[in-house]
N, C-alpha and C positions, 0 to 999 in steps of 0.2 A: 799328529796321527796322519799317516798315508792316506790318499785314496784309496780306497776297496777295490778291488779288480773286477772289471766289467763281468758281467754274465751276457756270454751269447751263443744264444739259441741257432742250433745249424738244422735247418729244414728241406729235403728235399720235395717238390710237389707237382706233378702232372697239370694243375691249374696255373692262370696266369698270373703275375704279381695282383694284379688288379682282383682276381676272382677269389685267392688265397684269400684276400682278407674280406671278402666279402660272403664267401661260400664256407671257409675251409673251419673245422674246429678250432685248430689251434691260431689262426690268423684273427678269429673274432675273438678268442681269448686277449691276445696279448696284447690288440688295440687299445683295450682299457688300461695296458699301462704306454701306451706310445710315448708318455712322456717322462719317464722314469728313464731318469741320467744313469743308472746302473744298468738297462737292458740296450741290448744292441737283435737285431735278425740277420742273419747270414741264410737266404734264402738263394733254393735255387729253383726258379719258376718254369713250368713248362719241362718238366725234367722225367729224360729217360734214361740218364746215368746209373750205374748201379749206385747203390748205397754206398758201399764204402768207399767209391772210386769218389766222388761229392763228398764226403765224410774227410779223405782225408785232403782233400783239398783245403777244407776248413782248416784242418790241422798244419798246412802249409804255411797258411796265410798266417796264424797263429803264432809262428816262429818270431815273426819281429813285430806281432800287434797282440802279447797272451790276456790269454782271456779264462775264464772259468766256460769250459764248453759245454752247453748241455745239445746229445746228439737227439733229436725227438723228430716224432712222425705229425705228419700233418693233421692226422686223424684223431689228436687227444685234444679236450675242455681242459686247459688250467683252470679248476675251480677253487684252487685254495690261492685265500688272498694273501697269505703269508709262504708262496710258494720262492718266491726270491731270497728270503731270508732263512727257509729251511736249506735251498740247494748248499747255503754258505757254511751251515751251521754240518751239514753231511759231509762234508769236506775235511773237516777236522776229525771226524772219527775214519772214513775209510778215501782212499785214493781213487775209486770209480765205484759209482752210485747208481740200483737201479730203482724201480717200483715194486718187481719181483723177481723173485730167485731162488736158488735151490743154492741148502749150505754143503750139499755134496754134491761128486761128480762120481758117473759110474760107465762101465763100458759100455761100448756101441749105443750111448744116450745118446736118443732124439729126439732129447726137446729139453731146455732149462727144468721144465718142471713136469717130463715124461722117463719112464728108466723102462727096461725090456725086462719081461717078465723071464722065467724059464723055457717059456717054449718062445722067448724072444720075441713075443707079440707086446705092443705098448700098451704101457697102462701107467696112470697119477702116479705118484713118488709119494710115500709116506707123507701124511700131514705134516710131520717134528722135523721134515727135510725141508720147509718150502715155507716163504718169506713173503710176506705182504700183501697189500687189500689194493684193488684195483676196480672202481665202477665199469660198467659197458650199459651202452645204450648211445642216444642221439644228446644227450645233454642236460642240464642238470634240474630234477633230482633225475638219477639215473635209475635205468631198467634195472639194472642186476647187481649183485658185488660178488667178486672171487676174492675171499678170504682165503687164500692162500697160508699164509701164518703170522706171528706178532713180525712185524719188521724190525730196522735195528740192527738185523743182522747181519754176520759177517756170512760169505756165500762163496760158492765157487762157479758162479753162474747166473746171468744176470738177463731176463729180457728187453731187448734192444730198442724195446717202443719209446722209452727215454733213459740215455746214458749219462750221467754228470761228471767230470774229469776237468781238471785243471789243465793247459793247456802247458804248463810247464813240467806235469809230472810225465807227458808224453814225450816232450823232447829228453828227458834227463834218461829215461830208458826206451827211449829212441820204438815207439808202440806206434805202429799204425794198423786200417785196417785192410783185410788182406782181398784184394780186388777179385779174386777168383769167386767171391762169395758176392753176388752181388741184390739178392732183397731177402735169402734165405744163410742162416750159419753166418751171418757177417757177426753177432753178435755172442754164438758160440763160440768162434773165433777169436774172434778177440779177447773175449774171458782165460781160454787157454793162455794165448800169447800174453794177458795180463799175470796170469798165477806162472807162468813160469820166470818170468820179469821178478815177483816176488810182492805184487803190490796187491793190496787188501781190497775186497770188492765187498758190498753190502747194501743192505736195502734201505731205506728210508721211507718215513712216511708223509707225504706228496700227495692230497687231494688231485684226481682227476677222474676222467670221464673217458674212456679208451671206444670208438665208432667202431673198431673189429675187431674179428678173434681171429685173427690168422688164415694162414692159406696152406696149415700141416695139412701131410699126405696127398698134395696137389704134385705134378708134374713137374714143375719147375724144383719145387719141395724137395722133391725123391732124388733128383740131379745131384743139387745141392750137400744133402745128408751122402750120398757115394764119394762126394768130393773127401766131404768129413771126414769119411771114415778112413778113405783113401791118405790126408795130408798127415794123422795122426794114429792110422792102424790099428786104433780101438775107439 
């Protein structure tokens, strides 16, 4: 039997290598497996990149060292201790993996799991549209849970707090993510670019602990969402 193909974690963070792991959620999560011959960190410290412009660098690099990529924010607790063994196990039902999602896509949506009412003002997306349980709070047991819906499923929209992708089904349909989008839509984005590729997206279920709830309707937000609508017209 083969080696298994590494999992690695591609992080971008504002703090220092040093302070990630000593400050950051996910930096004091993954410590306790530092020694685990299956994880690798692809960090990028001190980082004012955009996301996807770091993201696909990962994906560069990936070309001649592939790996199982999972794209995650600095801000999440892995608290499920069999969280390496479910990423591998998501992989064989769908091609990119998120925590949560919506199984439909619908016009001038803005947000994975926001749709415009009739008078075009946002509002939730049906419960039977919307995939997966996500904690918020500082750590674990956590403050809150968005049960969003059963996971499992397949989606046409995936939030971007952690993405899982092989790194060889991006080269084979040639997917990156799109630089103009750089901490907002990088993740609507790319779900599009993935569903019209033709590849299967869906949610798994991933114990963690997410530190925020976004920065919808913020400034940079509202840019971002004109670009959206602007690259795809609806």
């Amino acid at each position: 039997m083969g080696l298994k193909k590494k999992i690695r974690l591609v992080c971008g963070t504002r703090a220092s290598r040093e302070d990630f792991f000593k400050t950051s959620a996910l930096g004091r999560s993954i410590a306790l497996y530092a020694h685990s011959p299956g994880v690798q960190l692809q960090l990028f410290p001190t980082n004012t990149a955009a996301l996807s412009i770091i993201y696909n660098q990962a994906i560069e690099t990936a070309l001649k060292d592939p790996a199982i990529l999972v794209f995650i924010h600095d801000d999440i607790h892995l608290t499920d201790y069999y969280w390496q063994e479910k990423i591998r196990q998501s992989l064989e039902r769908f091609d990119i993996v998120g925590l949560a999602g919506n199984r439909r896509r619908t016009d001038k949506q803005p947000s994975w799991a926001f749709i415009l009412n009739d008078q075009e003002a946002p509002e939730w997306d049906k419960p039977e549209n919307l995939s997966g349980i996500v904690g918020h709070g500082t750590g674990f047991p956590c403050t809150s849970l968005s049960v969003y819906g059963p996971p499992n499923q397949e989606c046409k929209l995936l939030d971007g707090m952690m993405l899982i992708v092989d790194s060889q089904t991006l080269a084979r349909h040639n997917l990156r993510f799109d630089p103009k989008f750089a901490f907002h839509f990088y993740d609507m984005d790319f779900c599009r670019q993935a569903e019209i590729r033709g590849l299967r997206m869906g949610t798994w279920p991933i114990c963690t602990v997410h530190e925020s709830k976004g920065a919808y309707g913020s400034e940079s937000w509202m840019r971002a969402y004109a670009e959206y609508l602007k690259k795809y017209s609806v």
